[in-house]
C-alpha positions in Angstrom: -23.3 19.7 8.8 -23.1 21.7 12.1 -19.8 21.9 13.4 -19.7 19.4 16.0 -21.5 16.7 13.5 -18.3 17.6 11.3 -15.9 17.3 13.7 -17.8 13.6 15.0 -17.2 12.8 11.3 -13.9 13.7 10.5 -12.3 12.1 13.4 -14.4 8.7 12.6 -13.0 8.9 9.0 -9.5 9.7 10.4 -9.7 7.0 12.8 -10.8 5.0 9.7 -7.3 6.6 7.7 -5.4 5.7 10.7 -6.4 2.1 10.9 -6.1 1.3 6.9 -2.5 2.6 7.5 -1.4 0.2 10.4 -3.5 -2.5 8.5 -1.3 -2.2 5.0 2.2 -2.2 7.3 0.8 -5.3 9.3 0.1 -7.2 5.8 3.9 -6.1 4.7 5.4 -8.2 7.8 2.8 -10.9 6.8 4.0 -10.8 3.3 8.0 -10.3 4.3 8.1 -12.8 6.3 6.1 -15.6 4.2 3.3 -15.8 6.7 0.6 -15.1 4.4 -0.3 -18.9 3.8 0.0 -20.0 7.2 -3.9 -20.2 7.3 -5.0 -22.1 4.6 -9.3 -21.7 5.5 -11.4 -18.9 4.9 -13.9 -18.5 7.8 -14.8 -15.0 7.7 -17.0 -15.4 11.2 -15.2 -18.5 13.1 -12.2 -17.5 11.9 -12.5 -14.5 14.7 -11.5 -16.7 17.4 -7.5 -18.5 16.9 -6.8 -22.0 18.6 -7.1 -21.9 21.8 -5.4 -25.1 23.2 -2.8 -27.4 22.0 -5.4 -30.0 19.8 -6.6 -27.1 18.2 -2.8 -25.6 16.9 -1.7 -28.9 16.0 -5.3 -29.4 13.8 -4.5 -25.8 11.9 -0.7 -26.8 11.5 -1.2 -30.3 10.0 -3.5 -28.3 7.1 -0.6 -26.3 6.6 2.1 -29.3 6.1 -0.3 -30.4 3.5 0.6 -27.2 1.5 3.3 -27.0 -0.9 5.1 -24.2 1.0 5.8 -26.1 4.2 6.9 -29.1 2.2 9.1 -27.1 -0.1 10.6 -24.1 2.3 9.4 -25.5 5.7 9.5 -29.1 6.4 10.7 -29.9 9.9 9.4 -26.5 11.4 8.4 -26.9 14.8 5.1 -25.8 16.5 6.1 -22.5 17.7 7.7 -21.8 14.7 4.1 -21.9 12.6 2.7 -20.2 15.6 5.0 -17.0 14.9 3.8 -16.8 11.3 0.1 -17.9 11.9 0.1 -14.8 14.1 0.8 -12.5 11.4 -2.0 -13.7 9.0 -4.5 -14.2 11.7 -3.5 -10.5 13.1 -3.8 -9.1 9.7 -7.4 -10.9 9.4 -8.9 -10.2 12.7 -8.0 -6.1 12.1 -9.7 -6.1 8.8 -12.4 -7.6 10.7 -11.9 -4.9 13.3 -12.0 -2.4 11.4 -15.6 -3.4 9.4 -16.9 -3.1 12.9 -15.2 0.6 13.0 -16.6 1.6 10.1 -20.1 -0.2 9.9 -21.4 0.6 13.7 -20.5 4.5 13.6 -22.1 4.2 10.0 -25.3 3.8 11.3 -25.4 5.4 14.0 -25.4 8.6 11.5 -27.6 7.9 9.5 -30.1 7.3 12.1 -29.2 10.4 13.5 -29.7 11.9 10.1 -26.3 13.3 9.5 -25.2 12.2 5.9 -27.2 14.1 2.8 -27.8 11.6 -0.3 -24.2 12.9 -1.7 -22.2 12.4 1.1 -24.3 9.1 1.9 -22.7 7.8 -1.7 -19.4 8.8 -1.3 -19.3 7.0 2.2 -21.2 3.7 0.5 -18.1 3.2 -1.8 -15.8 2.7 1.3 -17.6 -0.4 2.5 -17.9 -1.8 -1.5 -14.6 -1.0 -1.7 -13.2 -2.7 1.6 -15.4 -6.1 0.6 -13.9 -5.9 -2.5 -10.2 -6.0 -0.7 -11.0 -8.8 1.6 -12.8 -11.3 -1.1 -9.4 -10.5 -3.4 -7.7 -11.1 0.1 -8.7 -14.4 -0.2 -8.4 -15.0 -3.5 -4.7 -14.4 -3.7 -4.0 -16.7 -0.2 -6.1 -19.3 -2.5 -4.2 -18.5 -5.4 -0.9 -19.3 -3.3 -2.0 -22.5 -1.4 -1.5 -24.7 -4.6 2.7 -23.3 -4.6 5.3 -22.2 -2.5 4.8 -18.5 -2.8 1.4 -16.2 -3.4 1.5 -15.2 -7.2 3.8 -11.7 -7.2 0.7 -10.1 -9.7 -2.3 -10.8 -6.8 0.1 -9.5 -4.2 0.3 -6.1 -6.4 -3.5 -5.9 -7.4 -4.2 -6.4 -3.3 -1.8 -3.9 -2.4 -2.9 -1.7 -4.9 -6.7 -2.5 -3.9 -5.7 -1.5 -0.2 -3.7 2.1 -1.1 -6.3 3.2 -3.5 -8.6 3.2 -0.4 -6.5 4.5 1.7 -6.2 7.5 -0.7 -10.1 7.7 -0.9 -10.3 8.0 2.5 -7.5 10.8 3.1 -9.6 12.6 0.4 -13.3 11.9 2.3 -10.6 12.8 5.7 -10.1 16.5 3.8 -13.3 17.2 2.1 -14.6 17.2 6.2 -12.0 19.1 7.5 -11.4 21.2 5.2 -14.2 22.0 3.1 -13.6 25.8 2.8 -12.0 27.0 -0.8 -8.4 28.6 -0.4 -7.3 31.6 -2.4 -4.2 30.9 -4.5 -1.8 33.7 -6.1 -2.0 31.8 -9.7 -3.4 32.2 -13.0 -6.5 29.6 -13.8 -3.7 28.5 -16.5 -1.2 27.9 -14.4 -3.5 26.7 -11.2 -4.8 23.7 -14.4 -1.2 22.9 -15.4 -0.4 22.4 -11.8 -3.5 19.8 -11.7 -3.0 18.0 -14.4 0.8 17.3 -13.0 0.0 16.7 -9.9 -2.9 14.3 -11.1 0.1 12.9 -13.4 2.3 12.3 -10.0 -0.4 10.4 -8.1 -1.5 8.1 -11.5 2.8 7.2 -11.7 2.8 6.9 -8.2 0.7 4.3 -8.1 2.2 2.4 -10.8 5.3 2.1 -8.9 3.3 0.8 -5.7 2.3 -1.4 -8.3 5.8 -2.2 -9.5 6.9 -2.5 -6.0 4.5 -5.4 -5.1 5.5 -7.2 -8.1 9.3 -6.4 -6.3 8.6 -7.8 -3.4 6.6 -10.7 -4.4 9.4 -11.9 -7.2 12.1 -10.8 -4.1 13.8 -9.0 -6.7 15.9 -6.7 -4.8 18.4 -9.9 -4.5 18.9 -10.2 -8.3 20.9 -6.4 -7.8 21.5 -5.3 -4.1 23.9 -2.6 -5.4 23.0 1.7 -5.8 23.4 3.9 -8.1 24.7 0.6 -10.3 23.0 -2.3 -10.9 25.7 -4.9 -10.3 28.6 -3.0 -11.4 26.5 -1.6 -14.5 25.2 2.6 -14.5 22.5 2.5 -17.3 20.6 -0.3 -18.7 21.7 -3.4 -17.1 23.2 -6.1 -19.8 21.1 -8.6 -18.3 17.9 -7.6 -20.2 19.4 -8.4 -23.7 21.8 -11.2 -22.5 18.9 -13.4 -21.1 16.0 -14.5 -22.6 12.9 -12.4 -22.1 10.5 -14.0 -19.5 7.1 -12.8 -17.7 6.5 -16.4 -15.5 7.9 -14.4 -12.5 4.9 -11.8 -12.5 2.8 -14.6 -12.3 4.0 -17.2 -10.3 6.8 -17.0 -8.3 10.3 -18.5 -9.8 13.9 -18.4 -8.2 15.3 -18.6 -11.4 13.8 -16.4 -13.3 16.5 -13.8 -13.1 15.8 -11.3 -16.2 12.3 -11.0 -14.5 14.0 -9.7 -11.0 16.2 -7.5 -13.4 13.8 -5.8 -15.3 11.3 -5.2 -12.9 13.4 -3.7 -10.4 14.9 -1.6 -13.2 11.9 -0.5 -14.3 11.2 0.7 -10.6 14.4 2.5 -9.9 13.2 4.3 -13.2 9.7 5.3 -12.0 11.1 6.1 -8.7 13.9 8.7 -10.5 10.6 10.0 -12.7 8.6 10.9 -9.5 11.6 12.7 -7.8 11.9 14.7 -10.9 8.6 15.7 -10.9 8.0 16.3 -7.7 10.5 18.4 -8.0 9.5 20.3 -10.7 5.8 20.8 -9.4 7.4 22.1 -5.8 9.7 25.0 -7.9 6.0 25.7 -9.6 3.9 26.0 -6.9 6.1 26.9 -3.5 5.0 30.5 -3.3 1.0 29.9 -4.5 -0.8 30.2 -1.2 -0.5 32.1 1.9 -2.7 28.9 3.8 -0.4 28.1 6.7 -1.3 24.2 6.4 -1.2 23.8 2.4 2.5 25.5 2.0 3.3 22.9 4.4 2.1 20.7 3.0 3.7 22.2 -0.4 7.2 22.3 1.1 7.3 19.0 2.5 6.3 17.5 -1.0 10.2 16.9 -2.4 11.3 16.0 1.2 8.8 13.3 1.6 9.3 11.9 -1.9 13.6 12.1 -1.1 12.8 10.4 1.7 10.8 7.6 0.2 13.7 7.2 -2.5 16.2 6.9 0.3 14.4 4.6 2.2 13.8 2.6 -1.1 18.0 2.6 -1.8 18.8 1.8 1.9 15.7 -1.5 1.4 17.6 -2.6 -1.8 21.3 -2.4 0.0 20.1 -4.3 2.9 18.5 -7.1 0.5 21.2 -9.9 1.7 20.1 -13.5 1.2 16.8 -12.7 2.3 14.5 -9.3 1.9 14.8 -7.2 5.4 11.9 -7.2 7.0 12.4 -3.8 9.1 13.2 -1.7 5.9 10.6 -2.9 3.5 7.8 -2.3 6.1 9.1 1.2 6.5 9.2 1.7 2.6 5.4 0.6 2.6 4.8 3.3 5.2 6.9 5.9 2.7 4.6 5.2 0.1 1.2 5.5 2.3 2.7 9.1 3.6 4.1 10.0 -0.4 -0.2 8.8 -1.2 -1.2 11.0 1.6 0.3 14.1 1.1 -0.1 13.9 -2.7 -4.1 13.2 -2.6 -3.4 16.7 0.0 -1.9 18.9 -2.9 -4.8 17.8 -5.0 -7.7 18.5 -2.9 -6.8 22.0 -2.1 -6.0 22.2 -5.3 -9.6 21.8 -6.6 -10.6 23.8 -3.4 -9.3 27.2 -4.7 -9.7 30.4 -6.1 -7.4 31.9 -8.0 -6.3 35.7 -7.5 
């Protein structure tokens, strides 16, 4: 690629890394504030345009008094009440639309110019496989949720999942245009693998607590124990988990009552969370002084701050969690964990960019 053709590039894919970003905070509100099943049709081309007049609003919200959530949670809601949380699904559909429009026109455009080789052709392929593959499983979790009052905690995971993972493919696509050059690092090839493998090891946990956290929110489990360092009043393993009977129904459809559920999965988060700080930790003692690249020690020594940040941001969620889950907070601890993605998938390209002294 010439330089300007890499530069035309890297600011589409950026734009592209931008957008995915505001899209995943836009379906936290959605999600926080039980908008999600406020459109109970799939139109994936008329759905573009919302209602328009007064027939048309009161059509969309008699579907959704039909639905179990409105009788269960919302009966008696007024008009302008379903119009605040129609807004949030529609706006989280229309910019997934949006950005298919981003990604597809530009697309062409350079391949008729010529700009992609067969490799790099591939690589960008998976982005638009991949970002079908989100919106169908978009769908099939509001499906999955019309039927009860909630959307299933385990399909609000696998879509959040779904959405980071490509996110983090498109951060390292952002990279391999930007910075494509290799980058000299004062480490032995033994030492440069070790660091690899754990920083591999940090993304692979990472994601299992974004996992983890989905299944949080969905089961609203930061009410079960709004309390830190404790868990109500207990320091280690909380009693709960052997006092109660053992039950999984929360994963998979949402229950109130299923209180060892809340427990152990917000345990068992709060445990991965500690595990990453430690880590993180350990890799940034191991690697602070490897590079003389302005950008990648940086990126190196913002690597604990971001992840203390995240864990802070995570504690502050949990002590807010008051009758209901606050919506400001667990938006911003969504955004943590797309900036913790980020700057991890970072460390590990330059990483495998580099030549060891």
């Amino acid at each position: 690629m010439s330089p300007l053709v890499r530069k035309i590039i890297g600011t589409w894919l950026l734009i592209g890394c931008v957008m995915v970003f505001f899209q995943v905070l836009v379906g936290g509100v959605t999600r926080l504030t039980e908008s999600g099943l406020s459109i109970t049709q799939w139109k994936p081309l008329k759905g573009i345009i919302p209602p328009l007049n007064e027939q048309e609003w009161n059509a969309e919200f008699e579907l959704y008094k039909q639905k179990t959530q409105y009788k269960t949670i919302n009966e008696g809601m007024q008009l302008n009440e379903f119009k605040w949380i129609f807004f949030w699904e529609y706006f989280h559909r229309f910019w997934a639309r949006f950005m298919g429009f981003v990604f597809i026109i530009p697309f062409l455009f350079f391949v008729l110019k010529g700009w992609f080789d067969k490799n790099f052709f591939r690589k960008i392929s998976v982005l638009f496989i991949w970002g079908g593959l989100i919106g169908v499983y978009g769908w099939v979790m509001v499906k999955s949720g019309l039927t009860g009052t909630f959307v299933p905690p385990i399909h609000l995971s696998i879509h959040l999942v779904l959405a980071l993972s490509l996110f983090a493919y498109l951060v390292y696509m952002t990279l391999s245009v930007y910075r494509e050059n290799s980058y000299e690092l004062r480490v032995a090839s033994c030492e440069l693998i070790q660091l690899k493998k754990l920083s591999v090891a940090i993304l692979i946990i990472l994601f299992l607590q974004i996992f983890l956290g989905g299944i949080v929110s969905g089961m609203k489990a930061g009410l079960a124990a709004n309390t830190w360092p404790d868990m109500n009043g207990e320091y280690l393993i909380p009693s709960a988990l052997w006092k109660f009977q053992a039950s999984v129904i929360g994963f998979t459809q949402y229950n109130a009552q299923d209180f060892w559920g809340r427990i152990f999965i917000q345990f068992a988060h709060r445990t991965t969370a500690y595990t990453l700080v430690v880590l993180v930790t350990i890799f940034f003692f191991k690697s602070r002084n490897i590079t003389e690249d302005k950008l990648f020690k940086l990126a190196l020594n913002l690597f604990p701050v971001i992840v203390l940040l995240q864990a802070t941001i995570g504690i502050i969620t949990v002590l807010n969690c008051v009758g209901k889950i606050p919506v400001f907070y667990g938006v911003l601890h969504q955004a943590g964990a797309m900036l913790l993605i980020a700057e991890t998938v970072f460390v590990i390209f330059h990483l495998t960019k580099t030549e060891t002294k």
